[in-house]
VEXRO-100181 format. One line per 4 residues: number of its first residue (from 1); for each residue x, y, z of C-alpha. Coordinates in pm, whole numbers, always signed. Example, Ala and Ser with C-alpha at 12.3 -4.5 7.8 and 13.67 -1.06 7.14 Angstrom:
<milums>
1> +1230,-450,+780  +1367,-106,+714
</milums>
This chain:
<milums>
1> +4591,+5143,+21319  +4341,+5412,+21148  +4412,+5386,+20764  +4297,+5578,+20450
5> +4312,+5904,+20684  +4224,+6231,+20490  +4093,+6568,+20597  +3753,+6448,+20673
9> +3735,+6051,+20625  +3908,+5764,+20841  +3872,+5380,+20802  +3904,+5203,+21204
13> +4057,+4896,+21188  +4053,+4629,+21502  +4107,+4259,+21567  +3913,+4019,+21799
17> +3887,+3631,+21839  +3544,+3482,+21872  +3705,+3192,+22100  +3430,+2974,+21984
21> +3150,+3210,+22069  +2896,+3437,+21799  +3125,+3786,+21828  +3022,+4104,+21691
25> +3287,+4367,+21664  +3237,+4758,+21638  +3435,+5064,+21773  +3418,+5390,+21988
29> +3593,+5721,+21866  +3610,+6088,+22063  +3875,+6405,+22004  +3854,+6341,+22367
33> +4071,+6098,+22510  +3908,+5842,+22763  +4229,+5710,+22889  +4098,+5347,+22891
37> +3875,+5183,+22675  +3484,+5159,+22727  +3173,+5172,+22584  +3033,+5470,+22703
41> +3317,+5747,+22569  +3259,+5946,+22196  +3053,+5822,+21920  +2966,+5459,+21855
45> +3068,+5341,+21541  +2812,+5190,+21363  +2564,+5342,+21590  +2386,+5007,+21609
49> +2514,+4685,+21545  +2839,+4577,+21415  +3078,+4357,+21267  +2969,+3991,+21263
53> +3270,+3805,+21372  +3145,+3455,+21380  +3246,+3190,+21591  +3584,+3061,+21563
57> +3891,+3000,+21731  +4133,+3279,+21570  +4176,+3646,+21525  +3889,+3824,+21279
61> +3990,+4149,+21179  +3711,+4406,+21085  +3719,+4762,+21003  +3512,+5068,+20996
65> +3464,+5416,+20808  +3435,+5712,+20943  +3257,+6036,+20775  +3262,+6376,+20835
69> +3546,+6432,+21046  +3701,+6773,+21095  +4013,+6797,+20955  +4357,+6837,+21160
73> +4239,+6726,+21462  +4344,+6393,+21684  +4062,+6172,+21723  +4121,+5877,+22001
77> +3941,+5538,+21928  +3917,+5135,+22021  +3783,+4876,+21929  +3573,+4662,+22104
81> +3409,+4284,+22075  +3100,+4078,+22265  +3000,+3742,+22291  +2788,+3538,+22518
85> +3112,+3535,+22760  +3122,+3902,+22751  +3303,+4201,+22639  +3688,+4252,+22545
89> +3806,+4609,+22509  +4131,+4688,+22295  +4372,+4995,+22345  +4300,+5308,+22305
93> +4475,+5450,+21985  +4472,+5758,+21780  +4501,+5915,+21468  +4490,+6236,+21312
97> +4324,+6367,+21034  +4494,+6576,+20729  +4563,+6958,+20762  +4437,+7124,+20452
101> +4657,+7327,+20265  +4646,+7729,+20322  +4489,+7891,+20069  +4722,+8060,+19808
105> +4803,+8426,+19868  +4923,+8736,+19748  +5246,+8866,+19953  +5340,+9236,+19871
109> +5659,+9346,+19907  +5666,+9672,+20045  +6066,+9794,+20154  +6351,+9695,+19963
113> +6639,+9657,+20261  +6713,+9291,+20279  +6587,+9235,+20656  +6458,+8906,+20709
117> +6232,+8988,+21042  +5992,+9224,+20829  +5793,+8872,+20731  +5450,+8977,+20844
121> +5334,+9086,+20494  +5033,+9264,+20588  +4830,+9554,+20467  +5030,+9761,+20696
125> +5353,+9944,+20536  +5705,+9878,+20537  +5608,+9497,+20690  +5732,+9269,+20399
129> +6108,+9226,+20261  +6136,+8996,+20000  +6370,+8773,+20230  +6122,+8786,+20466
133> +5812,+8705,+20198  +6021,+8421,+20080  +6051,+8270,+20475  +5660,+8287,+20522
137> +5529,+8165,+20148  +5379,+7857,+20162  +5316,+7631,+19811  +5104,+7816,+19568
141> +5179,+8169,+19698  +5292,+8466,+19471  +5481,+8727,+19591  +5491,+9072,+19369
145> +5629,+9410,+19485  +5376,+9730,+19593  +5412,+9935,+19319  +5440,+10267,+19492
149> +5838,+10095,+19534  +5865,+10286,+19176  +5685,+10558,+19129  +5866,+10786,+18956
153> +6180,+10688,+19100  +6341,+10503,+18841  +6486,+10165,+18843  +6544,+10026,+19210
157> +6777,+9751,+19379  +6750,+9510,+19639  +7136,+9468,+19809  +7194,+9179,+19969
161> +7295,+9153,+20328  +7574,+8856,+20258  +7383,+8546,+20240  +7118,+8362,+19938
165> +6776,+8385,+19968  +6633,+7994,+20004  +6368,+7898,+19835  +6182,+7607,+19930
169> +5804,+7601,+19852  +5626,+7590,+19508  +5601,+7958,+19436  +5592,+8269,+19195
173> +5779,+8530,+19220  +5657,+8834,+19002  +5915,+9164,+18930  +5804,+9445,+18825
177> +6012,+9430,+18533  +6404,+9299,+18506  +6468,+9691,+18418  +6298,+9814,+18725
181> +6417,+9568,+18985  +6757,+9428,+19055  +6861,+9204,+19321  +7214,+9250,+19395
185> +7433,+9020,+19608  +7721,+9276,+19629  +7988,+8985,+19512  +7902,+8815,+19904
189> +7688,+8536,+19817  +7481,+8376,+19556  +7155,+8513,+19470  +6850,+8258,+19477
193> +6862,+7897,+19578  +6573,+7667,+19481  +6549,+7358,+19630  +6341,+7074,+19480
197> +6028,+7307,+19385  +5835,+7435,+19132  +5910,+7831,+19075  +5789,+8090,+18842
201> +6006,+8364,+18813  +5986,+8687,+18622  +6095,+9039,+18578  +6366,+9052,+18793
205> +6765,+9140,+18734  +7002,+8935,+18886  +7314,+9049,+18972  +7687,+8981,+19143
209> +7668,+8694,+19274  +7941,+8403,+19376  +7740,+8115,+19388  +7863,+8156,+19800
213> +7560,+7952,+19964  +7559,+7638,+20197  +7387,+7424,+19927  +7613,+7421,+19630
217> +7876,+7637,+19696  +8073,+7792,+19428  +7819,+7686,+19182  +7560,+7930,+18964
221> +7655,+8265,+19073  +7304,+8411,+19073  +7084,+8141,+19051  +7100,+7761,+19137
225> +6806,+7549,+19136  +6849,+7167,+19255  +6547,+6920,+19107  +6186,+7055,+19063
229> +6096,+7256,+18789  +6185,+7630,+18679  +6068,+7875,+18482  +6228,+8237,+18429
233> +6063,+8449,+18219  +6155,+8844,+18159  +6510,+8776,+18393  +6790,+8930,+18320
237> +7132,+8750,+18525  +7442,+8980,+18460  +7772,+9013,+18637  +7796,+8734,+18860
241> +8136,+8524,+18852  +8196,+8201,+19022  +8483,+7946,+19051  +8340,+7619,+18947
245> +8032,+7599,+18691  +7702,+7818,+18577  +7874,+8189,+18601  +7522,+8294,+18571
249> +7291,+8005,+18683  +7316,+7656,+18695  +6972,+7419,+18653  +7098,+7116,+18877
253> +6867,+6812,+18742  +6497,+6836,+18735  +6264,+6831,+18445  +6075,+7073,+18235
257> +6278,+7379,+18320  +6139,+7658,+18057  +6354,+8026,+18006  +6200,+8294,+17825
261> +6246,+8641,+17693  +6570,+8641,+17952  +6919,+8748,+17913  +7203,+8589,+18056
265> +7522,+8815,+17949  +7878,+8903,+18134  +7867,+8597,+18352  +8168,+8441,+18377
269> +8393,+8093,+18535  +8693,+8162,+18625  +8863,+7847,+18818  +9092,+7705,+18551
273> +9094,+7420,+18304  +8758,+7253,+18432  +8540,+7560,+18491  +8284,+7525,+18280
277> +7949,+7729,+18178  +7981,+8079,+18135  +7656,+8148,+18122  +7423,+7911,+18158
281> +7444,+7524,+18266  +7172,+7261,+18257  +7193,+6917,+18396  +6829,+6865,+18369
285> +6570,+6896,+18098  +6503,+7272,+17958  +6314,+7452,+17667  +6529,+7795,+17605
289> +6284,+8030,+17385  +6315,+8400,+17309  +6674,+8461,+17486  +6999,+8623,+17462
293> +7309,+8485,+17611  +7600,+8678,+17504  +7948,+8810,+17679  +8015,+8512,+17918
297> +8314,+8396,+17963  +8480,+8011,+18074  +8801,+7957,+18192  +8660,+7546,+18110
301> +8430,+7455,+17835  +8082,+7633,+17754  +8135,+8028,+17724  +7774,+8101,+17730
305> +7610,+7771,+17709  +7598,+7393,+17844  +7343,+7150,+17802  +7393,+6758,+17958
309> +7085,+6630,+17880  +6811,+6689,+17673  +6755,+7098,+17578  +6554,+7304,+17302
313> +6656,+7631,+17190  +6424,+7824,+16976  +6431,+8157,+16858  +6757,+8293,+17011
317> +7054,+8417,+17011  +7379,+8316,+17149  +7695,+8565,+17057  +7982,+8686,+17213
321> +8056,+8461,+17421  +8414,+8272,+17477  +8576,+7963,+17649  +8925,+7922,+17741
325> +8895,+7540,+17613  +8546,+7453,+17338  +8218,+7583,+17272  +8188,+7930,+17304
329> +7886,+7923,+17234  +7744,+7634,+17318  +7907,+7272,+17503  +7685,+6951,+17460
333> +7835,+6702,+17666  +7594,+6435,+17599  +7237,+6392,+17578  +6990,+6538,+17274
337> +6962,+6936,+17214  +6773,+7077,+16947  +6843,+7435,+16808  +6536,+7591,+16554
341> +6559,+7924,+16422  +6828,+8047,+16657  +7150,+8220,+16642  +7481,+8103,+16714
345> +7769,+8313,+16572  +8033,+8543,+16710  +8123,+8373,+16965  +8501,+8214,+17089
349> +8738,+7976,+17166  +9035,+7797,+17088  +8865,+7479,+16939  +8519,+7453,+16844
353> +8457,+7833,+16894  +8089,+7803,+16845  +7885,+7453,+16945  +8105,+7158,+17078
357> +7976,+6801,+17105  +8158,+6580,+17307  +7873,+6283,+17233  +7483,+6256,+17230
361> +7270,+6350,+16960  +7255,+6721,+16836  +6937,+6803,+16624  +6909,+7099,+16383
365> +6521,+7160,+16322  +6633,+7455,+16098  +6607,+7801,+16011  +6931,+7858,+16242
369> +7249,+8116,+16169  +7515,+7913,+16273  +7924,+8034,+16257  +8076,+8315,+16212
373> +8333,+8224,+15961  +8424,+7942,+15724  +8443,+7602,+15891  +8316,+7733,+16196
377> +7978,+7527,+16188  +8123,+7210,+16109  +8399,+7256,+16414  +8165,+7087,+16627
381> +8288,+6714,+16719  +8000,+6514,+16670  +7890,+6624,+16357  +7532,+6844,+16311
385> +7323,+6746,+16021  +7191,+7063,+15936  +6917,+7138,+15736  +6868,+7298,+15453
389> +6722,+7622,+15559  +7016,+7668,+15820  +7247,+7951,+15704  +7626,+7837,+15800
393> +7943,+8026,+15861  +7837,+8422,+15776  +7871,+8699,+15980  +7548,+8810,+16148
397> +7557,+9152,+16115  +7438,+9241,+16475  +7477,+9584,+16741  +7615,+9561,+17077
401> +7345,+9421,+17367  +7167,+9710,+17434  +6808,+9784,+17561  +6660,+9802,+17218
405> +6319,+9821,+17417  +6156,+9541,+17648  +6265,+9460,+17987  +6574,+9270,+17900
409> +6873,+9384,+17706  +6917,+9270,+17289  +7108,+9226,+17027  +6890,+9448,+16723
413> +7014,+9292,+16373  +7097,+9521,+16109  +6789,+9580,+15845  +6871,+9281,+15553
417> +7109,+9068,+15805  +7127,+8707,+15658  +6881,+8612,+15889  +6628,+8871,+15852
421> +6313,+8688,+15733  +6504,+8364,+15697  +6308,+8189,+16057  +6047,+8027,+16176
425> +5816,+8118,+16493  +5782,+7780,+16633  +5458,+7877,+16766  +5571,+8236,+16855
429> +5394,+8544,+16841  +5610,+8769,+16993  +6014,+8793,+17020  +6168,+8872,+17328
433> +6148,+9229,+17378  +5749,+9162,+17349  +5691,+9333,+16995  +5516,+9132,+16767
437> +5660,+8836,+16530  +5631,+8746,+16247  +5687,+9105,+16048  +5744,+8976,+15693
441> +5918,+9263,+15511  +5754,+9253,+15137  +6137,+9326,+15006  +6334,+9033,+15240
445> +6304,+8666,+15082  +6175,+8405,+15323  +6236,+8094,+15417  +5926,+7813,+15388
449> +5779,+7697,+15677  +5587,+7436,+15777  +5326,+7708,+15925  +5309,+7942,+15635
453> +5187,+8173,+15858  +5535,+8201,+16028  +5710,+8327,+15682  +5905,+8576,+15741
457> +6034,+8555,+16081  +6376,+8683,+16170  +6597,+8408,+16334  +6727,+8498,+16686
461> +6558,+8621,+16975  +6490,+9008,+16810  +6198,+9072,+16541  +6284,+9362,+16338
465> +5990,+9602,+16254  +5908,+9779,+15924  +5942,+10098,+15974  +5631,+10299,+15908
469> +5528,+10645,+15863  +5452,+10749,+16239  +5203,+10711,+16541  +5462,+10639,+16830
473> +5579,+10894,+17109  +5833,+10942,+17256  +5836,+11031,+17637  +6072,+11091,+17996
477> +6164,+11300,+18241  +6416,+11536,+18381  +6493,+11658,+18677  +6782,+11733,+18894
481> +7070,+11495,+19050  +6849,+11463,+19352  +6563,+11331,+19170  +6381,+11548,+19360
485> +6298,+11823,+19176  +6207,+11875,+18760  +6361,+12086,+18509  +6099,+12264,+18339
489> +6098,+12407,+17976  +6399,+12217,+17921  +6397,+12158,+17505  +6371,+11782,+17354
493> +6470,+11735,+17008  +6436,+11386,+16820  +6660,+11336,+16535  +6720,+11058,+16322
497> +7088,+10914,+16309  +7150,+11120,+16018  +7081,+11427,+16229  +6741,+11496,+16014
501> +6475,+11621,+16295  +6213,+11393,+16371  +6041,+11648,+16623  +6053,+11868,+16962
505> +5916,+11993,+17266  +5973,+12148,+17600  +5916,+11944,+17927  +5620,+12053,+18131
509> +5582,+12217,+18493  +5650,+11788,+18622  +5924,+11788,+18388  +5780,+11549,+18190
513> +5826,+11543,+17787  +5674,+11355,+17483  +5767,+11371,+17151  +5478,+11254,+16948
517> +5471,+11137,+16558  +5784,+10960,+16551  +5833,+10632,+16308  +5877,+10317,+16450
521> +6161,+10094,+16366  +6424,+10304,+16361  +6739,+10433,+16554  +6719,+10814,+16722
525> +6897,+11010,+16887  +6697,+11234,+17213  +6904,+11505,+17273  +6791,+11779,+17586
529> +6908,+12119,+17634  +6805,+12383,+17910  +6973,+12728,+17965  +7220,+12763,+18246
533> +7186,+12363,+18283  +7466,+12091,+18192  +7332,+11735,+18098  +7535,+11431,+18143
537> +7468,+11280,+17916  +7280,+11503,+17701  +7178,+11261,+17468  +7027,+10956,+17439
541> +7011,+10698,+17168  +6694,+10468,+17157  +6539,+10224,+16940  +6154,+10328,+16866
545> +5924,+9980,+16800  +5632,+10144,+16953  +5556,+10431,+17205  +5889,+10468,+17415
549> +5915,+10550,+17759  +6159,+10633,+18018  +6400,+10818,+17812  +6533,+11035,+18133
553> +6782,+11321,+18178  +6955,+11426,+18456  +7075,+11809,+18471  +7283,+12021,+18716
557> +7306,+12400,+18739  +7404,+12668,+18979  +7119,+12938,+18838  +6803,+12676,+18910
561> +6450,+12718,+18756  +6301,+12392,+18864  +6030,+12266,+19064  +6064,+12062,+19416
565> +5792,+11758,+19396
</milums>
């Protein structure tokens, strides 16, 4: 048989037995087959010459490469022998060479309905579902959405038709943003399935699912990935509910699995004593940086968190979240996890309400809020050895998830919270919502680092800002419950929480206002008013870290003075 077969090389391989007589061996190859062997057919291989058998009494094997084949294409061959008593031809066999892989592409999602024929993806429009993107991607293709999908249109949703979307090729899958795109299974079906690849996945919200699939059933309500290697990144999995384990998602094995700047929150298990994993649950190697996992829920162990092997968390915060049984914050199992300048506080249960450790070896690295309350960090079963720099059993002073800005929702601290400037970046350089860290207020002590560059940092997934004197806007639109036509010279007013005026305008014949001046790192309240229009709501409150967009209103009257688009 043909061996070392690639897309363009090929090594013959033949046998003949001299039978006493000087034999010389070479072969014949076509992508034509001769039916029989001869010496006439395809290409002679060496052109001239041959193999030098000798003259003995047993088989000889001898071989021959081939160059410059074309690739994925059968080429038919045999080998042949001659003596002084004459020539023996072998069987006519075949191989074929390697089919090289596509070339990566670019598939565009252009319609949102969840139709799985529209799979041509072409330049024409209205071609390419994202069920039907996912069934043509081969490895190494990205699929991203056409961005006239959400033009000024606000935030849109994909609704599921009953069944997961499989995913079975190494691929990236780019949102537009996890506040601009949701994919909702409607409470039929899991979201995403990965099976045994390596995914990137960002900017996306995923949303009520039941973990209903035929690989896994019952298991990660949104998101279930079985070996391979995963990264989310900008994902925000909310409101999914499942009977058995990973409310949200479950990472089933693999290696290297990496989330960042993603929320997992409202998740929840609800099949009894052994439901486990409110949130999130890992069974294979992951790195969880920049993230919020808060308001899960476990009938079992692990409100928001559950790590079985080996796991890093840096620079998060987990809060809120509750088990029926231990951990509400975070179960350990077994295996190694290692928690550096992270949150985990606030959350519930009836033993071990914030990290549980059945066995394995839990690692502080420092620089983390842990408990709520007294006792609370050392409620853990295996015992922690914290550090030093970890600040244990205090309250950690923080506002309700929220978009506080970024694509993903947050918990902001309170200005001076006990761990505001008490962190470490770990190689960070921005939090989650994107806005830069470290900010090292002059007034906040901070903890020493090993990078003394990374002073200052807040622990937790949120960076709080010092506030400064101005330069930010503050911008939207509003128009009427249709969304197809604008208010215009509808009045804007920014005030601070106090109710001091930070500044006003009028929206413009698009219906389109900015508020300009307005200093960053603060709380305000947008409030819109329009005569013989009602607003609901009328106002708005929004956290200003830089220039703020997207702050819409919607208003209804019965005495119009708008503009269709």
């Amino acid at each position: 048989a043909a061996t070392s077969v690639t897309l363009s090389e090929a090594t013959l391989n033949g046998s003949a037995n001299p039978n006493g007589s000087s034999t010389t061996g070479w072969f014949r190859y076509s992508n034509v087959d001769p039916g029989t062997c001869n010496d006439v057919f395809g290409i002679r291989a060496p052109v001239a010459g041959g193999s030098e058998l000798g003259a003995g009494n047993s088989p000889v094997p001898y071989s021959q490469a081939l160059l410059g084949l074309a690739p994925g294409i059968t080429y038919y061959y045999c080998a042949i022998a001659q003596s002084s008593e004459g020539t023996s031809f072998g069987s006519v066999l075949n191989f074929t060479t390697a089919v090289p892989p596509p070339t990566p592409v670019t598939l565009v999602v252009d319609v949102l309905t969840d139709d799985s024929a529209l799979n041509a993806c072409t330049a024409a429009p209205t071609d390419c579902s994202l069920r039907g993107a996912m069934l043509v991607a081969n490895d190494g293709d990205t699929i991203t959405f056409a961005p006239s999908l959400f033009i000024l249109e606000g935030p849109k949703t994909i609704l599921l038709g009953g069944s997961d979307m499989m995913v079975s090729n190494d691929i990236t899958i780019t949102g537009p943003g996890a506040d601009q795109l949701t994919i909702d299974a409607g409470g039929s079906s899991r979201v995403l399935t990965l099976l045994d690849v390596t995914a990137n996945i960002s900017g996306l919200t995923l949303k009520g699912g039941n973990g209903g699939s035929a690989h896994a059933n019952g298991i990660g309500g949104a998101f279930y990935s079985v070996n391979g290697s995963v990264t989310l990144d900008g994902v925000r999995i909310t409101g999914n509910s499942v009977p058995t384990a990973g409310g949200g998602a479950k990472l089933d094995g693999g290696t290297g699995h990496i989330v960042r700047n993603s929320t997992f929150d409202n998740n929840q298990v609800t099949g009894g004593a052994f439901a486990a994993c409110g949130g999130l649950e890992a069974t294979g190697g992951v790195t969880i940086v920049n993230s919020t996992i808060s308001g899960n829920s476990a009938t079992g162990q692990g409100g928001g968190l559950c790590l079985f092997t080996a796991g890093m968390v840096r620079n998060s915060t987990i809060t809120n979240n509750q088990s029926a049984d231990e951990g509400g914050g975070l179960y350990g199992p077994g295996g190694t996890f290692d928690i550096g300048s992270t949150i985990i506080s606030g959350n519930s249960a009836p033993e071990r309400p914030e990290i549980s450790v059945d066995s394995g070896t839990p690692v502080s690295s420092g620089f983390n809020l842990i408990g709520n309350s007294a006792g609370d960090a050392q409620d853990t079963g295996v015992a922690i050895s914290y550090q030093a720099s970890d600040i244990l059993n205090t309250a950690p002073v923080l506002g309700p998830l929220a978009d506080n800005g970024g694509p993903t929702f947050t918990h902001r601290p309170a200005y001076f919270f006990p761990g505001h400037d008490k962190g470490c970046a770990f190689g960070a350089t921005l939090d989650q919502r994107g806005m830069p860290r470290t900010i090292d207020f002059p007034t906040a002590a901070n903890a020493s680092c090993s990078n003394p560059s990374e002073n200052g940092t807040d622990i937790g997934a949120f960076e709080l800002l010092t506030p400064t004197a101005g330069g930010a806007f503050v911008s939207g639109r509003v128009v009427d419950p249709s969304g197809k036509s604008v208010v215009i010279g509808a009045q804007v007013t920014v005030t601070d929480v106090s109710g001091k005026p930070i500044g006003s305008t009028t929206t413009n014949s698009f219906g389109v206002f900015t508020v300009s001046d307005v200093p960053v790192g603060e709380i305000y309240v947008v409030s819109v008013s329009s005569k013989g229009y009602t607003f609901d709501p009328s106002s708005q409150v929004v956290q200003v870290d830089g220039d703020t967009t997207g702050v819409n209103f919607v208003g209804s009257s019965s005495t119009r003075r708008r503009r269709g688009r």
